[in-house]
MDTraj code that builds the backbone (N, CA, C; nanometers):
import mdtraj as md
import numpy as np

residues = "UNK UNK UNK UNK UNK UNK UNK UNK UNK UNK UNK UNK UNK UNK UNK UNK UNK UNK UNK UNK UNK UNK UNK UNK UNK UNK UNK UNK UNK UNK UNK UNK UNK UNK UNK UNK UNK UNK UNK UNK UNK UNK UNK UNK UNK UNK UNK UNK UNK UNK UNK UNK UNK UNK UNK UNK UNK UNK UNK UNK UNK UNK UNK UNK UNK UNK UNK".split()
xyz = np.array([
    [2.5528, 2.9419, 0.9741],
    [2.4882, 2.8128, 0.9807],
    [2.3917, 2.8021, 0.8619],
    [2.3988, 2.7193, 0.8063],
    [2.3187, 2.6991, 0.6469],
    [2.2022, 2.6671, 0.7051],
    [2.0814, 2.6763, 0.6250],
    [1.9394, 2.6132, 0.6208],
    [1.9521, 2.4948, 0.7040],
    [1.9658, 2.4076, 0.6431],
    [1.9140, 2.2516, 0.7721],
    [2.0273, 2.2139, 0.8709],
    [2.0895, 2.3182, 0.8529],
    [2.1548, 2.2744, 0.9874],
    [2.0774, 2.3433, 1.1274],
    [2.0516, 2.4730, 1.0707],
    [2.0032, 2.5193, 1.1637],
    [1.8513, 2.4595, 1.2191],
    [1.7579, 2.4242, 1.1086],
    [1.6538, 2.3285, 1.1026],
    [1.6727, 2.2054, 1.1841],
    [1.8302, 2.1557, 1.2029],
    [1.8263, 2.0161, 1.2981],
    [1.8792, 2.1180, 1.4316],
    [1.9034, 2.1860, 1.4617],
    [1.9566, 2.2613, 1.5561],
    [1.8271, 2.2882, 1.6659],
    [1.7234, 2.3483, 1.6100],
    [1.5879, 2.3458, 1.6472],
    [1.5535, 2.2260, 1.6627],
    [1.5165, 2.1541, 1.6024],
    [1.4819, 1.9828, 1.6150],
    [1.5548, 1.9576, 1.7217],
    [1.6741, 1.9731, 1.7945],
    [1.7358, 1.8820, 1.8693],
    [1.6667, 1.9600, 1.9717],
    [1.6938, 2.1115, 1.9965],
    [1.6690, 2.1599, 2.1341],
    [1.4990, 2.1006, 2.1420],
    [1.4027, 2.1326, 2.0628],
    [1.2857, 2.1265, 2.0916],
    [1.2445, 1.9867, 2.1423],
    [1.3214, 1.8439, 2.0687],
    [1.3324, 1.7319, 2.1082],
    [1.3622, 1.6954, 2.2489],
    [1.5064, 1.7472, 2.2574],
    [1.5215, 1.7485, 2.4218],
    [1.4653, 1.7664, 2.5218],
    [1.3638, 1.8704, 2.5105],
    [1.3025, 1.9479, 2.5963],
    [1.1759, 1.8376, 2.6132],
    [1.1141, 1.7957, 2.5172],
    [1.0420, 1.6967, 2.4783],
    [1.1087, 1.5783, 2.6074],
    [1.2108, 1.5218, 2.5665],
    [1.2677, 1.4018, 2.6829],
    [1.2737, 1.4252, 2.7960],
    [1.2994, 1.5601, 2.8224],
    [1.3004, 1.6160, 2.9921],
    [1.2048, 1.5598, 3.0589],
    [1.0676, 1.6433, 2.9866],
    [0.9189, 1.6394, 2.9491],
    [0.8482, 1.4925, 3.0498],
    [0.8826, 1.4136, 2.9228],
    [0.8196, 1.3100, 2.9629],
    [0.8908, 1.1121, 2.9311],
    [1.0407, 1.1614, 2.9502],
    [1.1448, 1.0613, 2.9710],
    [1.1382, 0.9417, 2.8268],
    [1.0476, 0.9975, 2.7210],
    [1.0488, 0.8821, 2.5902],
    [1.1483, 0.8773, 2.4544],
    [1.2076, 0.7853, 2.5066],
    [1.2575, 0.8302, 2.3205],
    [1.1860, 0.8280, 2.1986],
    [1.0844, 0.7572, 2.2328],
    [0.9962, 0.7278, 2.1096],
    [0.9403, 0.9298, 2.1229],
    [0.8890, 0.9671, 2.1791],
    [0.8713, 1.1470, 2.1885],
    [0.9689, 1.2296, 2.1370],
    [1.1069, 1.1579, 2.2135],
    [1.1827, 1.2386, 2.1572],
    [1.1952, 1.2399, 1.9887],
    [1.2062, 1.1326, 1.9184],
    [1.2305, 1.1161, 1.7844],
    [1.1129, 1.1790, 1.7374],
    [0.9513, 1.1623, 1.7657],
    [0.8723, 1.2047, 1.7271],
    [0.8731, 1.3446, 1.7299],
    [0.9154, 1.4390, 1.8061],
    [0.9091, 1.5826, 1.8401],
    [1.0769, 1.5588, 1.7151],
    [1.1987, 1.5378, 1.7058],
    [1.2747, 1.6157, 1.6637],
    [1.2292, 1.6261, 1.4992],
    [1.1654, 1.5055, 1.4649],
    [1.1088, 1.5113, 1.3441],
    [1.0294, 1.5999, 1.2832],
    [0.8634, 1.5783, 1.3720],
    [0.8080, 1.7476, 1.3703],
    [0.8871, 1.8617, 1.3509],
    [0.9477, 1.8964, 1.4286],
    [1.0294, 2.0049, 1.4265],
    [1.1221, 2.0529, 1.3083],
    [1.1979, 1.9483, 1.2887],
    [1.2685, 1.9367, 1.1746],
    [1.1965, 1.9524, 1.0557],
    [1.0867, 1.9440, 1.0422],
    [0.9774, 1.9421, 0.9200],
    [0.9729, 2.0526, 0.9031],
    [0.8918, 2.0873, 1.0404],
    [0.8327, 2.2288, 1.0289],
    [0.9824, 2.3162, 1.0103],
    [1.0159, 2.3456, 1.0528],
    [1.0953, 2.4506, 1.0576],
    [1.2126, 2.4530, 0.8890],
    [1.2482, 2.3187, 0.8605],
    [1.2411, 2.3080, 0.6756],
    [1.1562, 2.4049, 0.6593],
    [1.0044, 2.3579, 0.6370],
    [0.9315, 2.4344, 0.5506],
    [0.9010, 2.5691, 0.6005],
    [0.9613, 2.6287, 0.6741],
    [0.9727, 2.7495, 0.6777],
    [1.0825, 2.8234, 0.6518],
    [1.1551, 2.7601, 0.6936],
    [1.3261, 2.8257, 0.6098],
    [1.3096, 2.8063, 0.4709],
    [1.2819, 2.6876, 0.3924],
    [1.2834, 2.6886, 0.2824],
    [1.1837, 2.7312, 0.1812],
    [1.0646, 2.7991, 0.2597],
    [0.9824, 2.8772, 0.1707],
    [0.9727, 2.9922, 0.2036],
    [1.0999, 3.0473, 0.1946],
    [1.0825, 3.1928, 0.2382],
    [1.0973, 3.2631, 0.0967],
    [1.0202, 3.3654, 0.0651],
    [1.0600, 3.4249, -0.0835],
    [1.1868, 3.4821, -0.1042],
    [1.3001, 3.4793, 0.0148],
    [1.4075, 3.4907, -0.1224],
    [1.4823, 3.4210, -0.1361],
    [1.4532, 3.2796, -0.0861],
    [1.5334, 3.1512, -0.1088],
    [1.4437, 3.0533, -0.2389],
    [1.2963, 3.1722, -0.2807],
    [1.2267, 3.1019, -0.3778],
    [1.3216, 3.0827, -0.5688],
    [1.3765, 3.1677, -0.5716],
    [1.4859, 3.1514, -0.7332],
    [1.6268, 3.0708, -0.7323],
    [1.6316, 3.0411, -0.5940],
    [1.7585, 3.0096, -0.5465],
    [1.8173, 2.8178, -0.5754],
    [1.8865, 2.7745, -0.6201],
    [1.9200, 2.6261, -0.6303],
    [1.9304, 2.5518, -0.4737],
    [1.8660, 2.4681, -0.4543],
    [1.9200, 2.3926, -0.3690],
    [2.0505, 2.3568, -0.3146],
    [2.1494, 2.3517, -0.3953],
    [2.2847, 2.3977, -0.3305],
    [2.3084, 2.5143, -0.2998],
    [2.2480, 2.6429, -0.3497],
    [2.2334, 2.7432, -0.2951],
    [2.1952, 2.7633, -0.1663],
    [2.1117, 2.7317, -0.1715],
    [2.0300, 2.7266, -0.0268],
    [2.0995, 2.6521, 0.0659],
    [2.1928, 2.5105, 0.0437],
    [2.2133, 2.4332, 0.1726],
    [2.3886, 2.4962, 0.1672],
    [2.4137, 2.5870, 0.0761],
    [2.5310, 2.6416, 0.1587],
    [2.6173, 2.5398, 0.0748],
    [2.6148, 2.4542, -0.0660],
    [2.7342, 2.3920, -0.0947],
    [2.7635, 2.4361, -0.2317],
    [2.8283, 2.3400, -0.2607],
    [2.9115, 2.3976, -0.3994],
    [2.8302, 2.2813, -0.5230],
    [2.8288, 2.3216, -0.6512],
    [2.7549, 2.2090, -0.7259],
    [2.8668, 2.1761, -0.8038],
    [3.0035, 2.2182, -0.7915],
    [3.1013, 2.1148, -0.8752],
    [3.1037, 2.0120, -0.8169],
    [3.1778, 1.9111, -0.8992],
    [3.1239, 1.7514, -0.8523],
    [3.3291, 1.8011, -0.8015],
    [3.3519, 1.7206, -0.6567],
    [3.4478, 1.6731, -0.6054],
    [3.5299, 1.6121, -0.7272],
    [3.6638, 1.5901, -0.7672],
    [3.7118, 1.5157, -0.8642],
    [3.8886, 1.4819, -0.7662],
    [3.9296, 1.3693, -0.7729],
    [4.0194, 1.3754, -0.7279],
    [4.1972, 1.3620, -0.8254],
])
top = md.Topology()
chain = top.add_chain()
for i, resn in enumerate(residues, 1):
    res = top.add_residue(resn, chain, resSeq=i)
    for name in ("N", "CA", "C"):
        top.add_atom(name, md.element.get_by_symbol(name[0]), res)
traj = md.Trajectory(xyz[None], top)
């Protein structure tokens, strides 16, 4: 599982748990967001993803598609 996937993966469970909680969607969006933030900036400032390209990091390829 690449970086932000796993970052929305967290966001969703922590969100959910959030709606159980206290039945809002407006909470829910607010918590998956938080979450999703936070947990970015911790996957993505980890020192050995610090030399690394952004396609590196999200797990893709930087040739451009050509058909």
């Amino acid at each position: 599982m690449n970086p932000a996937d796993r970052s929305a993966h967290i966001a969703e469970k922590r969100a959910q748990e959030a709606w159980e909680q206290t039945g809002s969607y407006t909470q829910y969006t607010e918590t998956w967001i938080q979450v999703f933030r936070q947990s970015s900036r911790e996957i993505y400032h980890k020192p050995s993803l610090k030399n690394k390209s952004v396609f590196e990091i999200l797990g893709v390829s930087k040739t451009p598609i050509t058909e």
